[in-house]
C-alpha positions in Angstrom: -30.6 47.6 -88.4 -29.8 50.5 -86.3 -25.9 51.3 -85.6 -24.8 53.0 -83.1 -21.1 54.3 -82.0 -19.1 57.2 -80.0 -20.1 59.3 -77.0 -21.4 62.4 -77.0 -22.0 64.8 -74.2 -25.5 66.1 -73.6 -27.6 68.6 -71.1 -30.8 67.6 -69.3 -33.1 70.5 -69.2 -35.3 72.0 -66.2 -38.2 69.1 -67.3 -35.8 66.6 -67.8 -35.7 66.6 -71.6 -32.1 65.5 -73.5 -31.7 66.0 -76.8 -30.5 62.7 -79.0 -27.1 63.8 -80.4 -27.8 64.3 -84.4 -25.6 61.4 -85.3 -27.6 59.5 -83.6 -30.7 60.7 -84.9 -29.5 59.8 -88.4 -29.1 56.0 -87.7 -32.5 55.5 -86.4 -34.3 53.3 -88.8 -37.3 55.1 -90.8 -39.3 53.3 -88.8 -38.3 54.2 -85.2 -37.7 57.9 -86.2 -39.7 59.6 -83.5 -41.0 56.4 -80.8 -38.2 55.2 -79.1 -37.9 52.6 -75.6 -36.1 53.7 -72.8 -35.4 51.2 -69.7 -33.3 50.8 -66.8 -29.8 49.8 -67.8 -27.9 46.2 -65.9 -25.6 49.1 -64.6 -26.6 52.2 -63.4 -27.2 54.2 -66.7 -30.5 54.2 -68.9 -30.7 52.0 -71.9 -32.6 53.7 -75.4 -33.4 51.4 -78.2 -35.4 52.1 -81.7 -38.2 50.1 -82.1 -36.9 47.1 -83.9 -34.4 46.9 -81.7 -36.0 46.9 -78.8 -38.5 44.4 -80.2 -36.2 41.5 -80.9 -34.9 42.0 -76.9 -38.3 42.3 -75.7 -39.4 38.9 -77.2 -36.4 37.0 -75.4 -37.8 37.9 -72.3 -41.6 37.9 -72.9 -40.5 34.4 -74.5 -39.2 32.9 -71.5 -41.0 30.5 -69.3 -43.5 32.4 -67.2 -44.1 28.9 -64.7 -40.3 29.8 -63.6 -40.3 32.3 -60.1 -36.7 33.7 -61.1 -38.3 34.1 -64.8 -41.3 36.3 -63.5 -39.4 38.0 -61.1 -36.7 38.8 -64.2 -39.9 39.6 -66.6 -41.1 42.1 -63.8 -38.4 44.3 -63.5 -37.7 44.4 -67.3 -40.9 45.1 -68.0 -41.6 48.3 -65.0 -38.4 49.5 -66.0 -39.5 50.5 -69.5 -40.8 53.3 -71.2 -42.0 54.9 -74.6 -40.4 58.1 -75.8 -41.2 60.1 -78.6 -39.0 62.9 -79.6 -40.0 66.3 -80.2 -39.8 68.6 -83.3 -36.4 69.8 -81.8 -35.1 65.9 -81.2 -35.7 66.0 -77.4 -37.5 63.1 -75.1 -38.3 63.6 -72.0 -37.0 60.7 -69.5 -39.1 60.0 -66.4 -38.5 61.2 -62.8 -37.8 57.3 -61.9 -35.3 57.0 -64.5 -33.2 59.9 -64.2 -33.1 59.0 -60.4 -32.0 55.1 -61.1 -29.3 56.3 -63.4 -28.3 59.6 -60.7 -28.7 61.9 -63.5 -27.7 65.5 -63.0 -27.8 68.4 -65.9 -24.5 66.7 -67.3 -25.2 63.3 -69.3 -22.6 60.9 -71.8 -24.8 59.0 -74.0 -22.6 56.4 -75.5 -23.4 54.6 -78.9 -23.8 50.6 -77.9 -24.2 48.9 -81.4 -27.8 48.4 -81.7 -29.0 50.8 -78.8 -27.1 53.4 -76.8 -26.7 54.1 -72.9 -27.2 57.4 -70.9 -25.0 57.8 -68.2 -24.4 60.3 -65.4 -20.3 61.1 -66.5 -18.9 60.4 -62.7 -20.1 57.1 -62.8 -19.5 56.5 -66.2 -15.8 56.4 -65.6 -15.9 54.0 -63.0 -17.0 51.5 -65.4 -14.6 52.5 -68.2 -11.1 50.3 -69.0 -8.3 52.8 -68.3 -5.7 50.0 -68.9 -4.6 48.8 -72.5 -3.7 45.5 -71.7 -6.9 44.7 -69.8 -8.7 45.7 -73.3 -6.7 43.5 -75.0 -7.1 40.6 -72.4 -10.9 41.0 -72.7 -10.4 41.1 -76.1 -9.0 38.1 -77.1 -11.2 36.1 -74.0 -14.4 37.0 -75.8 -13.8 38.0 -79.3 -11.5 34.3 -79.6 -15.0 32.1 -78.9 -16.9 34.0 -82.0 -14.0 33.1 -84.4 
């Protein structure tokens, strides 16, 4: 299972190539070492999962009943919003044109460690959906960490 913490900054090239942060290189699983998914994030950053990971998300949504409208329409934008990636010899992957405009991407990236998959973001609108208050943390804390107990 892969694991995945921090943020790290990162620079888009002229082709639109990022480097994956060598920390995060090192908890890929042997199996996802080079081909990783990329999609459209439910906020306005890019999602990018190893294989296994992005398998076990993939099959809750090509599980889902296909006879349902809101279902298909779901499936549909899941699925045109993701990608194969393979990184390079010098860790790089190159994130398509249609991505880097969804998320706003500039030269300037965050890519933040998510558990089992990490987010790209463009760093203004990162901090809009960042908790500058301690006691809103712990309020969100305690609401969702209180029904896993």
């Amino acid at each position: 299972m892969a694991f995945f913490t921090s943020e790290y900054s990162g620079k888009l090239d002229a082709k639109g190539r990022l480097v994956l942060p060598s920390r995060m290189k090192t908890a890929l699983p042997e199996s996802s070492s080079t081909e990783l998914y990329i999609k459209l994030g439910l906020e306005p950053c890019l999602e990018l999962y190893p294989l296994s990971e992005y398998k076990k998300v993939y099959s809750k949504i090509a599980g889902l009943n296909e006879f349902d409208p809101e279902v298909r329409k779901l499936q549909r934008n899941f699925f045109r919003g993701s990608a194969t990636v393979e990184l390079d010899g010098a860790g790089r992957f190159l994130i398509p044109k249609m991505m880097i405009q969804y998320a706003k991407l500039n030269k300037e990236v965050v890519i933040v460690g998510m558990g089992s998959k990490m987010e790209i973001w463009n760093p203004e609108v990162y901090q809009n959906f960042l908790i500058e208050d301690p006691d809103e943390m712990a309020k969100l804390a305690q609401k969702h960490l209180s029904k896993s107990e």
